[in-house]
Every structure is written in structure tokens, then in C-alpha cells.
N, C-alpha and C positions, 0 to 999 in steps of 0.2 A: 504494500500500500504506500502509496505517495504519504511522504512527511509531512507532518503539516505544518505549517508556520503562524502559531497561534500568535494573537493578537500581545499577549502580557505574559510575561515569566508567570512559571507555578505559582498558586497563592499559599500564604502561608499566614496564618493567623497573627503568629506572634511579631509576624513583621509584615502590619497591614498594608500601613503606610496611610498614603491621604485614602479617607472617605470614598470622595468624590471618586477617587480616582478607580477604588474598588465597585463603586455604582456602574459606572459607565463603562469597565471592564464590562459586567454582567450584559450591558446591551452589546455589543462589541463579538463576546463571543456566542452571543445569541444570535446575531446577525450570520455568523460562521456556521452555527447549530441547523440554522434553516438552509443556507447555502447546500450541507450535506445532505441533509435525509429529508429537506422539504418537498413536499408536494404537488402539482399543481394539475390542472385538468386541460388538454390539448383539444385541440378544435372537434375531436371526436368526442368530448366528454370525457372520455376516459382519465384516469386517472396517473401521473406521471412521475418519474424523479427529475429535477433541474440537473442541470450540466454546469454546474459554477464550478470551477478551478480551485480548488481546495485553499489556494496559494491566491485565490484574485484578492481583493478589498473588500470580500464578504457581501456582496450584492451592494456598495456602495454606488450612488446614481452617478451616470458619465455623466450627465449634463452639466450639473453641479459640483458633481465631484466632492458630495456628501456636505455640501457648504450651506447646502437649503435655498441659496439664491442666488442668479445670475443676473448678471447685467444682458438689459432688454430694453425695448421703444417704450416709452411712456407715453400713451395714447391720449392722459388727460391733457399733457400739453401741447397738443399738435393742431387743438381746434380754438381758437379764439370767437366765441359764442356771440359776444357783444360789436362785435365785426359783422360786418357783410363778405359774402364772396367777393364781390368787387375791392374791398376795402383791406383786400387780406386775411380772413378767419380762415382761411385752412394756411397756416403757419408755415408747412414747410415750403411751400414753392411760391409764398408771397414776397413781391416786389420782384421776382423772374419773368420772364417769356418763355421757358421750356413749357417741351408739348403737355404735359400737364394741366397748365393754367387753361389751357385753350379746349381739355378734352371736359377738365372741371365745369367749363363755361356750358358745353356741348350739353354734358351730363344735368345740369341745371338746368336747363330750358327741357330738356327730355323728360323731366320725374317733375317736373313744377316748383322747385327753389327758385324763391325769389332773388334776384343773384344781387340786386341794390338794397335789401331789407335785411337786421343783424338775423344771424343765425338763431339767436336766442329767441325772438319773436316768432318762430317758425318751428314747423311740424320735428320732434326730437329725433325722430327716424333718421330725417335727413344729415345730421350730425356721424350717426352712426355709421348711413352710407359713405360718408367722405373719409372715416374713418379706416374701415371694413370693406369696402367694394360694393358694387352693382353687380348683381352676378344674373337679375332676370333677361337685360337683353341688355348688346354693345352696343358703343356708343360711337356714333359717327363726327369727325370736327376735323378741321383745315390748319395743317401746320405746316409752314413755311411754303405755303401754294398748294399741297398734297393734299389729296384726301386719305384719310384713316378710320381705321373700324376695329376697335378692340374692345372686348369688355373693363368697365373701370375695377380696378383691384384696389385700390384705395389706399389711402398714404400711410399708414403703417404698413403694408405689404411693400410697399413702393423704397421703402429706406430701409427693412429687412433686405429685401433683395440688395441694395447698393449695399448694406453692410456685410452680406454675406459673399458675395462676389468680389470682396477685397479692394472695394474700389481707395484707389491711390489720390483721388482730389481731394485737395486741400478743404475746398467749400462744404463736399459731401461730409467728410470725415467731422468738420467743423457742426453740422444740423445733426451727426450723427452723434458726436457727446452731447450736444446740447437736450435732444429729445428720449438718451438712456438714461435709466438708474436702474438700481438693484429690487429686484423683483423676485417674487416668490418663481422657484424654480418648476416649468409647467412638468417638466418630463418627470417630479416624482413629488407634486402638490406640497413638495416641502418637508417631504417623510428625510430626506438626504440618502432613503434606498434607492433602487431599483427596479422598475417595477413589477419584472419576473420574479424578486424576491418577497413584495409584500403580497402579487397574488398565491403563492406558496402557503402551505399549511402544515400543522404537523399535530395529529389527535384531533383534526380540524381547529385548531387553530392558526391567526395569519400569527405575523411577528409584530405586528398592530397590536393585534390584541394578547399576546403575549407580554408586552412592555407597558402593557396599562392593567396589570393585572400588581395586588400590593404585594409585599415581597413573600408573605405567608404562603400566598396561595400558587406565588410563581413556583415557591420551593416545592410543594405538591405537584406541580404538573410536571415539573424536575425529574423529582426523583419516580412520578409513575411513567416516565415515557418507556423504560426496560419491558415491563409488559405490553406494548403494542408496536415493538422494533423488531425486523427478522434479526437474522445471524449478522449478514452485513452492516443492516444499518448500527448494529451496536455496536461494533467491531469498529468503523469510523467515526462514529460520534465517542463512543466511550472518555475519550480525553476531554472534549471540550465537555461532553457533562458534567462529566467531575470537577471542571474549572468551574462550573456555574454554577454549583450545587454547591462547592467548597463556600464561596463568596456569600452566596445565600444564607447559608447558616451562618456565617458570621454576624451576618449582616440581622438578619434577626435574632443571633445572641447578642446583640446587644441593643436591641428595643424596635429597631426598624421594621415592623411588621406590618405596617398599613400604607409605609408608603412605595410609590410604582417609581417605577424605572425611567417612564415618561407620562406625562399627568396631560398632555397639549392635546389637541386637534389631528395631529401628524407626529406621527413615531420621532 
């Protein structure tokens, strides 16, 4: 069997060390514990083991890279509501002539925005489409003499794409810090897993609700997992149980018995 490469040296009572540091061990190698012998159901229903790398980061999320939050478009500053279209409310291609402005203009006249009256006095939809995009039908408009016809994708998608394309202009890069900040990470709602790791289960439960369970009752489902593990699963978990079972009981020898691992919204 592949070695594993546990998260914290052996625990050892008499040289706990920090708390904290014994708490968050426990989520840590429970993250490792579902990695191994979690469960999950495949598009047949059936019933599955994951394929994590014993050695990977324990189903920690790429996206975030277990940080909970990445830098993203911030949609509330992109529209200035007390503006008009003419006047600038859609922020990032105001006071330009790229084809934008002109397909914006197109798109207004087609859905009924009044393109001289603030956005704020008008139908809230319309916000959300300049936002989001027009996806019922394209939009036809006259750039540089041309005609064009493309569906409107809307100015968040619009700076996504330039940000993800790596573009090198100064200006772009310029509306692109200006319109990011740190946002909740979508690819794993902020749990900082994975989300092949949180659909996983093990006695039917995810690692969600494992980590919100008080430390009494985690140490019961601890130490009953040996009766519903074949030969294998015990064989590779066996170590990390006993890392987590160790901590546990210290952890309620000495009063900690009600409280969870994680108390939040998201693991």
C-alpha cells in the first residue's frame, strides 16, 4: 500500500501542544479519512469509491486552493443605476466607442431601455440584463460601417473573458483590478473542499456533516466506523482513524464535548 503522508506527526497526549492546532488537525485528517474510503454515487446511481491520491491535499478545492475565496468581477460595481445609458451606467465601456457601446445602444432600443432615462427609474431586469446577457434573441448594431449580429453576453462575461484570455492592455488590466475583489469561492461555496469530496459519504454521512457534529458524538461515529469497513477499507484508513480518534478523546478528556469542528454554513 502506498505510504501515506499524513497531515501532523503522531499525536501524543502529553505533548498536545496548541488547542487549536489539535482541533483543526481533526478536520484535516478527516478530510484524508473521506478522501480514502468515501463514497459517492456515479451517474448510474450506483454507489462508488473516489480516486483521491492518498498523497493529494485531501480533496482541498483547486479553485481556491482551500483559501475559501478568490478574486473575481464584482458585479455590484459595474452598473451605475442613477446614470442613464447615455450618461455612462454601464461603467465599464463608459466614455469609449468600442463595439460594445454601440451593440449596448442596439440592445436598448430592442428590449425597451430607455437609453436617456437613469437606470434606476426603470424596469430592475434591465440592470441584470446588462449585467448577465440577452440570451432570448441577438442583437443587431453598426460598428465602424459593419453590420453585426451577436447575442449580448453582458459585461461581467465581457471582462471575464478579457481577464481570462490574459489580455496584456494596460487599460483592460486597469477596469480589471478596478471591478475584482475577493469573493466567496463559487467552485466549492466556500466549504475550501472539493466538490467530489463533500459529495462523498461514509455511514452516509458527507464531511459537512461530519464537522458539524460536537466532538462526543464525532468520537462515536469514530470509533463505530470498524463495523461497517470491508478488509480494505480498514487496512487504509486504520492510521488516520486512530489519528482522529487519538485527538478526540483528548479532546473530550478534557471538557470539549459539545463543541464541532466547524459550527459555519460551509465546512
Amino acid at each position: 500500500m502506498e505510504s501515506l503522508l499524513l497531515p501532523q506527526e503522531k499525536f501524543n497526549e502529553k505533548r498536545a501542544g496548541s488547542l487549536v492546532g489539535t482541533i483543526t488537525a481533526v478536520s484535516e485528517y478527516l478530510r484524508l479519512l473521506y478522501a480514502l474510503i468515501g463514497k459517492c454515487r456515479d451517474s448510474s446511481g450506483s454507489w462508488t469509491s473516489q480516486n483521491f491520491s492518498a498523497n493529494s491535499p485531501y480533496g482541498i478545492c483547486t479553485s481556491c486552493n482551500g483559501t475559501e475565496t478568490v478574486i473575481d468581477i464584482d458585479p455590484a460595481r459595474m452598473i451605475a443605476s442613477e446614470l442613464s445609458l447615455k450618461h455612462g451606467a454601464v461603467l465599464l465601456w463608459a466614455g469609449t466607442i468600442c463595439a460594445p457601446v454601440f451593440k449596448i445602444k442596439a440592445l436598448a432600443k430592442m428590449i425597451g431601455i430607455d437609453y436617456e432615462k437613469p437606470l434606476a427609474e426603470q424596469d430592475r431586469r434591465f440592470m441584470d440584463i446588462l449585467l448577465y446577457g440577452y440570451k432570448n434573441d441577438p442583437v443587431s448594431y453598426v460598428y465602424k460601417k459593419k453590420q453585426a449580429t451577436s447575442f449580448y453576453r453582458g459585461c461581467v462575461a465581457d471582462l471575464r473573458y478579457m481577464r481570462d484570455a490574459g489580455t496584456k492592455s494596460k487599460g483592460n488590466l486597469r477596469v480589471i483590478r478596478f471591478f475584482s475583489k475577493q469573493v466567496q469561492c463559487a467552485g466549492c461555496n466556500g466549504s475550501k473542499m472539493a466538490p467530489e469530496l463533500i459529495a462523498t459519504t461514509i455511514q452516509g454521512q458527507s464531511i459537512v456533516d461530519t464537522l458539524r457534529l460536537p466532538i462526543q458524538e464525532l468520537l462515536l461515529f469514530i470509533r463505530g466506523l470498524p463495523h461497517s469497513l470491508d478488509v480494505h477499507e480498514l487496512k487504509v484508513s486504520s492510521q488516520v482513524k486512530d489519528e482522529i480518534e487519538l485527538r478526540l478523546v483528548y479532546l473530550n478528556k478534557i471538557g470539549l464535548k459539545s463543541l464541532m469542528i466547524h459550527e459555519g454554513d460551509n465546512a
